[in-house]
N, CA, C and O atoms as a MOPAC input file, in Angstrom:
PM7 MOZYME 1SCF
protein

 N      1.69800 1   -11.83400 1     4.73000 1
 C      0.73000 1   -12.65400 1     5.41800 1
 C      0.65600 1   -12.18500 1     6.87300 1
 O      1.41100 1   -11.39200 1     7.43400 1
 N     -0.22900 1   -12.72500 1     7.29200 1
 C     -0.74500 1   -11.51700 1     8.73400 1
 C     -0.60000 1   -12.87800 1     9.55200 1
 O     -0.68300 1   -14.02900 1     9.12400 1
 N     -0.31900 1   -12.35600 1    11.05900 1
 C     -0.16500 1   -13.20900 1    11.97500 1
 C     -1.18500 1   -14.37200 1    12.23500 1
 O     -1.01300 1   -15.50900 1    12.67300 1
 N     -2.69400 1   -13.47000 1    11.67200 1
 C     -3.92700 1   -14.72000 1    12.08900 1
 C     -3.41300 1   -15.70800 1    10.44400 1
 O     -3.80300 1   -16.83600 1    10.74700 1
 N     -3.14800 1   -15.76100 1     9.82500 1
 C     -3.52500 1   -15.72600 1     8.30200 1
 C     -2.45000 1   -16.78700 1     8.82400 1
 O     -3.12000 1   -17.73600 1     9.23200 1
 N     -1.40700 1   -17.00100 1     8.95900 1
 C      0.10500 1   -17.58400 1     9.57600 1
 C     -0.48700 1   -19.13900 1    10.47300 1
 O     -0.48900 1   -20.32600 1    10.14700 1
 N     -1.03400 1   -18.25300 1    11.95400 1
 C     -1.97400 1   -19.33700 1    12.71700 1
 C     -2.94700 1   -19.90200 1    12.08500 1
 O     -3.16300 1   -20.93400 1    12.72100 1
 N     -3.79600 1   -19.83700 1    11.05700 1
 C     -5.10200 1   -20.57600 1    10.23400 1
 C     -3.95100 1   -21.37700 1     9.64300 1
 O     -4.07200 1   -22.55700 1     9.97300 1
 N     -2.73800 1   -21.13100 1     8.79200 1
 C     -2.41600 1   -22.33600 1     7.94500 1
 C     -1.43900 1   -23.22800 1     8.96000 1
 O     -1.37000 1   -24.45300 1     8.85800 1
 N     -0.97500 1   -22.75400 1     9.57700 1
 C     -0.24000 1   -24.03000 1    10.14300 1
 C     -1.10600 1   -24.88700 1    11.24200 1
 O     -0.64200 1   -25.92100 1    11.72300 1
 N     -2.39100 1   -24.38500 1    11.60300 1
 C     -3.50600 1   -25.45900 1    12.44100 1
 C     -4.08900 1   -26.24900 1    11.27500 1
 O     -4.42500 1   -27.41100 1    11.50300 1
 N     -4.24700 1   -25.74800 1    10.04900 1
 C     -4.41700 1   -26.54400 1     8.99900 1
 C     -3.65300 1   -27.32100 1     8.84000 1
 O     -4.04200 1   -28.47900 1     8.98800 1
 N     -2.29100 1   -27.10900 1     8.48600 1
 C     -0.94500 1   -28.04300 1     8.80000 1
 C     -1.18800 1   -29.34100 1     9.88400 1
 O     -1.21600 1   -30.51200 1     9.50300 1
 N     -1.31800 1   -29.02100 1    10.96100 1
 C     -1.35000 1   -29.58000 1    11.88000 1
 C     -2.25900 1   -30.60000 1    11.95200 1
 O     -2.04700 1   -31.74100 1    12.36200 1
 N     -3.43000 1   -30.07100 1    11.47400 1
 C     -4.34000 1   -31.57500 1    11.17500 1
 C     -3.96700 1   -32.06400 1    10.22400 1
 O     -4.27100 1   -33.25600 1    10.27100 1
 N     -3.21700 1   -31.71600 1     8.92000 1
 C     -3.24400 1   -32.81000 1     7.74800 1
 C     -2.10600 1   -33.53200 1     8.33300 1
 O     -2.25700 1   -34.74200 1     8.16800 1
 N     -0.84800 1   -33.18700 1     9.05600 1
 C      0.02200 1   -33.97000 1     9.80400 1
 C     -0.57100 1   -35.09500 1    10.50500 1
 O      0.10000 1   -36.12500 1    10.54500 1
 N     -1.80700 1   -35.08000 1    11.11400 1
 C     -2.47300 1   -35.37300 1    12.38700 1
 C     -3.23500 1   -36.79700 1    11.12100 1
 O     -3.57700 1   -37.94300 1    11.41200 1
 N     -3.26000 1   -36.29800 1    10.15000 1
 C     -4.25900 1   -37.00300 1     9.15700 1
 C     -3.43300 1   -38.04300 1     8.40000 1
 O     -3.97900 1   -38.96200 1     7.78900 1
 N     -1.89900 1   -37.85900 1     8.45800 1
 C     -1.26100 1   -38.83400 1     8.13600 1
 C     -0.75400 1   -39.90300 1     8.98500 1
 O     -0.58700 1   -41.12000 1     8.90600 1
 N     -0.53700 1   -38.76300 1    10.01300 1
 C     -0.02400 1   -39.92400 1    11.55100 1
 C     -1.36000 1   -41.16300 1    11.14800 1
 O     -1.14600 1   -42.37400 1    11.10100 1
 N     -2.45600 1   -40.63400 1    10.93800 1
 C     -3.95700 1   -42.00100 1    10.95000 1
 C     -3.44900 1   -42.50900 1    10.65900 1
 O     -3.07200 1   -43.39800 1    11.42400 1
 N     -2.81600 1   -42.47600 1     9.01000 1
 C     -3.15700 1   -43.51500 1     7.57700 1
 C     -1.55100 1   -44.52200 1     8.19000 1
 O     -1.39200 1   -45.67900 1     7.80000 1
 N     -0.78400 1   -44.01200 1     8.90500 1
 C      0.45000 1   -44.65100 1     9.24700 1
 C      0.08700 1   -45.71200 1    10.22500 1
 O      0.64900 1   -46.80000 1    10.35200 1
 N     -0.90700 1   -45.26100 1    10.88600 1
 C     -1.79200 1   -46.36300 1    11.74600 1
 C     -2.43000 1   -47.01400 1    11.87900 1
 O     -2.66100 1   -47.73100 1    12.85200 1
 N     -3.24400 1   -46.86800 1    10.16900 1
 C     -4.46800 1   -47.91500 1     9.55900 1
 C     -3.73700 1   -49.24000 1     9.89400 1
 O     -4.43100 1   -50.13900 1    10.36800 1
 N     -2.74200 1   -49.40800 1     9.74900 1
 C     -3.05300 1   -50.89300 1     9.31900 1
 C     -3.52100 1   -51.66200 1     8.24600 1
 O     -3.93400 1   -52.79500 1     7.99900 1
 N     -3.31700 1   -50.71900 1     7.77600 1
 C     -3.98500 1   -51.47000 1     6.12300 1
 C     -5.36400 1   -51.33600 1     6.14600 1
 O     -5.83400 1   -51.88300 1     5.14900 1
 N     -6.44700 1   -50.71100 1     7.04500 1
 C     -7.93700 1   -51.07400 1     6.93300 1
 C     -7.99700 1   -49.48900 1     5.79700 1
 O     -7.90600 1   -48.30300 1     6.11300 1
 N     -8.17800 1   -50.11800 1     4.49500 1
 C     -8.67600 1   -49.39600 1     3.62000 1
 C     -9.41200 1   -48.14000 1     3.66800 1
 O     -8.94000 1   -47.04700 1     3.35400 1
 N    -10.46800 1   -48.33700 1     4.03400 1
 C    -11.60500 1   -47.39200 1     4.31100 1
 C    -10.98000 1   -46.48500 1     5.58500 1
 O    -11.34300 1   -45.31800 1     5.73300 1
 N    -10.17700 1   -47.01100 1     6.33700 1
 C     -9.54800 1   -46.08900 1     7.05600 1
 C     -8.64200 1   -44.69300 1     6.12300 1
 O     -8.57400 1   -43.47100 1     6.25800 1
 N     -8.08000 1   -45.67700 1     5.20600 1
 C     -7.19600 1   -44.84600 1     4.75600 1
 C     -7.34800 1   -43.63400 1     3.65200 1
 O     -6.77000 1   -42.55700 1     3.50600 1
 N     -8.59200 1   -44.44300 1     2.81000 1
 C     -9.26500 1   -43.24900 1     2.14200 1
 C     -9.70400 1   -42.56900 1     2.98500 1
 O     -9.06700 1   -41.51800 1     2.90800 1
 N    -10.54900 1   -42.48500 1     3.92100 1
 C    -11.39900 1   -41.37100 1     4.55200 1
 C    -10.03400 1   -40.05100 1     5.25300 1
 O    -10.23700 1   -38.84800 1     5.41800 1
 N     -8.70700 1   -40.82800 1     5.54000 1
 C     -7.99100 1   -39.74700 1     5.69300 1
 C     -7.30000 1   -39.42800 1     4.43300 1
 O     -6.91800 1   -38.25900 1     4.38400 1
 N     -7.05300 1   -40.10400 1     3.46800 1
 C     -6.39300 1   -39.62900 1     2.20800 1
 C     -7.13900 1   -38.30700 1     1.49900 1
 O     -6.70900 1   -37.29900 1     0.94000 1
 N     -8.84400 1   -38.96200 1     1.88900 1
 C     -9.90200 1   -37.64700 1     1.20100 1
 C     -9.73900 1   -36.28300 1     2.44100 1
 O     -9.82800 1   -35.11200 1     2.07300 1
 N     -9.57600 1   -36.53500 1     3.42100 1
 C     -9.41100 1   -35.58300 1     4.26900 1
 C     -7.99500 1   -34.55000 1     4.08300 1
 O     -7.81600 1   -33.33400 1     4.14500 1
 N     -7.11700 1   -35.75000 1     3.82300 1
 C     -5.86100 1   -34.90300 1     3.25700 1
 C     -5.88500 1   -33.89100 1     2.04700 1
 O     -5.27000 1   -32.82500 1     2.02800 1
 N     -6.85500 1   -34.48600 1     0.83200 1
 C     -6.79100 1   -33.77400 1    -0.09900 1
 C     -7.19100 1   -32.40100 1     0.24800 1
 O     -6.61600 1   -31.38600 1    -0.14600 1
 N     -8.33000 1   -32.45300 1     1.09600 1
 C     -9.70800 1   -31.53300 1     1.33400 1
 C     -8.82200 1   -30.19800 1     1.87500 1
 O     -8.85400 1   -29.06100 1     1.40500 1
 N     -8.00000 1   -30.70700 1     3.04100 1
 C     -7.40000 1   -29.55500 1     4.04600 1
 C     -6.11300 1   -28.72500 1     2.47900 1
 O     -5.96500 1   -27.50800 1     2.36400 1
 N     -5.30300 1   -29.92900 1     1.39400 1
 C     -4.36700 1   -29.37000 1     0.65800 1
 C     -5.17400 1   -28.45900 1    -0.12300 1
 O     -4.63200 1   -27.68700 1    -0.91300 1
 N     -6.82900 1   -28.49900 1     0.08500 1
 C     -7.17500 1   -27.51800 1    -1.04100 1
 C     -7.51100 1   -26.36700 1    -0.48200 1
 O     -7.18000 1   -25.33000 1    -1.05600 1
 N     -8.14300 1   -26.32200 1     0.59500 1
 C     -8.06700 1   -25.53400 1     1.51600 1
 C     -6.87800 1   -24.47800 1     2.11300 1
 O     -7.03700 1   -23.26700 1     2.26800 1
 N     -5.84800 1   -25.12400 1     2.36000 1
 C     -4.19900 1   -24.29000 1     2.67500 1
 C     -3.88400 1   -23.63500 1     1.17300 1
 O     -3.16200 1   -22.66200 1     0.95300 1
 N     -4.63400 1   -24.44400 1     0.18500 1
 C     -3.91900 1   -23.55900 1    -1.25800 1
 C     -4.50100 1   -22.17000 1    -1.34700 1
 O     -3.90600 1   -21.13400 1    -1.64300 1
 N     -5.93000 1   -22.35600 1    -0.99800 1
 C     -6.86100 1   -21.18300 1    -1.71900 1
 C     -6.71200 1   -20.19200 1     0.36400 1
 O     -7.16100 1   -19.05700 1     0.52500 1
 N     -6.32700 1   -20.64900 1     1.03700 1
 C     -5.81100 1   -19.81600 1     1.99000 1
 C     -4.77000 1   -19.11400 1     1.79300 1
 O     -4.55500 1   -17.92700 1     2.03600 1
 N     -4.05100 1   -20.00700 1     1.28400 1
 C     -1.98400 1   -18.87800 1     0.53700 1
 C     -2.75600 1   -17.87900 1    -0.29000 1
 O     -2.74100 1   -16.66100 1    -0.11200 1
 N     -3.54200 1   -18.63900 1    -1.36300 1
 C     -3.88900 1   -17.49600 1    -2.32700 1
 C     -4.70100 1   -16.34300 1    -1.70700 1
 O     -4.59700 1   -15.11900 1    -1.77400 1
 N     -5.44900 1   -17.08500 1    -1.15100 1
 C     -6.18600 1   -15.50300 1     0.01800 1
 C     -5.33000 1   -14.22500 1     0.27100 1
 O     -5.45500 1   -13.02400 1     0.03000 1
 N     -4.38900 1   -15.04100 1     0.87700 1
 C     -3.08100 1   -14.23200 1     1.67900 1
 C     -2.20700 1   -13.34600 1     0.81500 1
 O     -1.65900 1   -12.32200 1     1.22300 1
 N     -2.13300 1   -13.77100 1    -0.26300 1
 C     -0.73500 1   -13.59200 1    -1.13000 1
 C     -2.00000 1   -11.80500 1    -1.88200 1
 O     -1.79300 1   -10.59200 1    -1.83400 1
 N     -2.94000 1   -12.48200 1    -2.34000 1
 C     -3.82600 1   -11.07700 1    -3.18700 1
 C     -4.37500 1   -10.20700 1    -1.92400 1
 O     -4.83800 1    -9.10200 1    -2.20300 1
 N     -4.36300 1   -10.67300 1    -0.34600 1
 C     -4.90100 1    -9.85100 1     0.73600 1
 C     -3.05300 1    -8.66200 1     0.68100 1
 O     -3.11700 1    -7.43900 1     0.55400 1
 N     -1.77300 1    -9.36900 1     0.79800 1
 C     -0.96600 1    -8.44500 1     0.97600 1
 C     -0.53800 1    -7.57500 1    -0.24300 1
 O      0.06100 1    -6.50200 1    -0.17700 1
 N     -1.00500 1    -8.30900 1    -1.51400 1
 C     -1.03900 1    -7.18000 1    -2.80000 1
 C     -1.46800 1    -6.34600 1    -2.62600 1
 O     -0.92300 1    -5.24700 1    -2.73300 1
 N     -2.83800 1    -6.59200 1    -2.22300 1
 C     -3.94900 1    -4.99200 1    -1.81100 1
 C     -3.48700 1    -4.15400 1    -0.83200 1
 O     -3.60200 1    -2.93100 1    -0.90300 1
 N     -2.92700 1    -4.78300 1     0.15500 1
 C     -2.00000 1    -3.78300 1     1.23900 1
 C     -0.51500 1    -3.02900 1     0.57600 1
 O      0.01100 1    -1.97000 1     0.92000 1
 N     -0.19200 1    -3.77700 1    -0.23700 1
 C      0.92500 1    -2.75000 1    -0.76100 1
 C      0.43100 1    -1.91300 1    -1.45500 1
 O      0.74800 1    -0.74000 1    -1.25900 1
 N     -0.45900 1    -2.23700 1    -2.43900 1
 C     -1.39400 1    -1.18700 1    -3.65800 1
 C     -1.86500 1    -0.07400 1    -2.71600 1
 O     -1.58400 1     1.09300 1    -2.98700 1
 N     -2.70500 1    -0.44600 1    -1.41100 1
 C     -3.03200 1     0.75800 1    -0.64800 1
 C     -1.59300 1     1.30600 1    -0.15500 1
 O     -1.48400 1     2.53200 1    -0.15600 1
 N     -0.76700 1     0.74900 1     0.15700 1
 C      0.15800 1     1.44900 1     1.10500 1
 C      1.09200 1     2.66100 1    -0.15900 1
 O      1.52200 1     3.72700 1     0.28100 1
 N      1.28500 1     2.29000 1    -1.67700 1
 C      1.70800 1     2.84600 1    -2.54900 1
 C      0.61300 1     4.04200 1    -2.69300 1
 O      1.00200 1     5.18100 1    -2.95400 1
 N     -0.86500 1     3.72900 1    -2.50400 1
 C     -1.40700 1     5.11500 1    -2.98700 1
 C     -1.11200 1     6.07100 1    -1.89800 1
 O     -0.78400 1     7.25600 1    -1.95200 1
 N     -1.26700 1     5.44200 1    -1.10500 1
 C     -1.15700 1     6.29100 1     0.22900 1
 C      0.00300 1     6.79700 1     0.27300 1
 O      0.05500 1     7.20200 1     1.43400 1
 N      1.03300 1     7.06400 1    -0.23900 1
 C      2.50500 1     7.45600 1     0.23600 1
 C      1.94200 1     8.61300 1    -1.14400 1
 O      2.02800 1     9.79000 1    -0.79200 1
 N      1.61300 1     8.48900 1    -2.03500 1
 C      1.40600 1     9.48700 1    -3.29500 1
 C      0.80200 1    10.42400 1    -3.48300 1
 O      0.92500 1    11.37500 1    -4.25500 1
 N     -0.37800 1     9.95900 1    -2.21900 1
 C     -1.58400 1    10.86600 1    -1.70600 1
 C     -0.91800 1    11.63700 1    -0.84200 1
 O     -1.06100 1    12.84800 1    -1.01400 1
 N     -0.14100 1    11.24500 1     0.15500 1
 C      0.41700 1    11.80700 1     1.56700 1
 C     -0.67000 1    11.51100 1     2.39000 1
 O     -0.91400 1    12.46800 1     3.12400 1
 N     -1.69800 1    10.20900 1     2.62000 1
 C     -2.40900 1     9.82200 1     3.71900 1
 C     -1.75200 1     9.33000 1     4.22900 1
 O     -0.61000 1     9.07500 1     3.84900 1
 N     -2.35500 1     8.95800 1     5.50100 1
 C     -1.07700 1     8.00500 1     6.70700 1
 C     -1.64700 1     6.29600 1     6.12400 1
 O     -2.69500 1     6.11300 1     5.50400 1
 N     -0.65500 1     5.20400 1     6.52000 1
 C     -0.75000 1     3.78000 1     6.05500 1
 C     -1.33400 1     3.44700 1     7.24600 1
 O     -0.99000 1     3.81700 1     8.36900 1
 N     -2.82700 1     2.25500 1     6.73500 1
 C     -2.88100 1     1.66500 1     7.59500 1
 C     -2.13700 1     0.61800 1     8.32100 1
 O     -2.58400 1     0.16100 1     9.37400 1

């Protein structure tokens, strides 16, 4: 995972943290708490299909970095 890739999920982090601190603060007003519960889901689906981004972005960097050592090109 790449340094930006690192900073995108933990500011993601950071608001769904930010999104529970709310629901700890509703007070019980319902509609408070769904609108951050749906917000929570939204960002967990989001950080998932970001890992997965990440995880098949550094496959492809090893796959290139393996041809490249076989070829004798230099790695990006």
């Amino acid at each position: 995972m790449t340094d930006e890739q690192r900073g995108y999920l933990q500011a993601l982090s950071d608001v769904r943290s930010w999104h529970r601190w709310q629901i700890s603060q509703s007070l019980g007003d319902v509609r408070t708490m769904e609108a951050h519960e749906m917000a929570i889901a939204w960002l967990d689906l989001v950080i998932t299909t970001k890992k997965q981004h990440a995880a098949e972005d550094e496959a492809d960097r090893q796959r290139a970095r393996a041809a490249n050592s076989q070829t004798g090109t230099p790695h990006s």
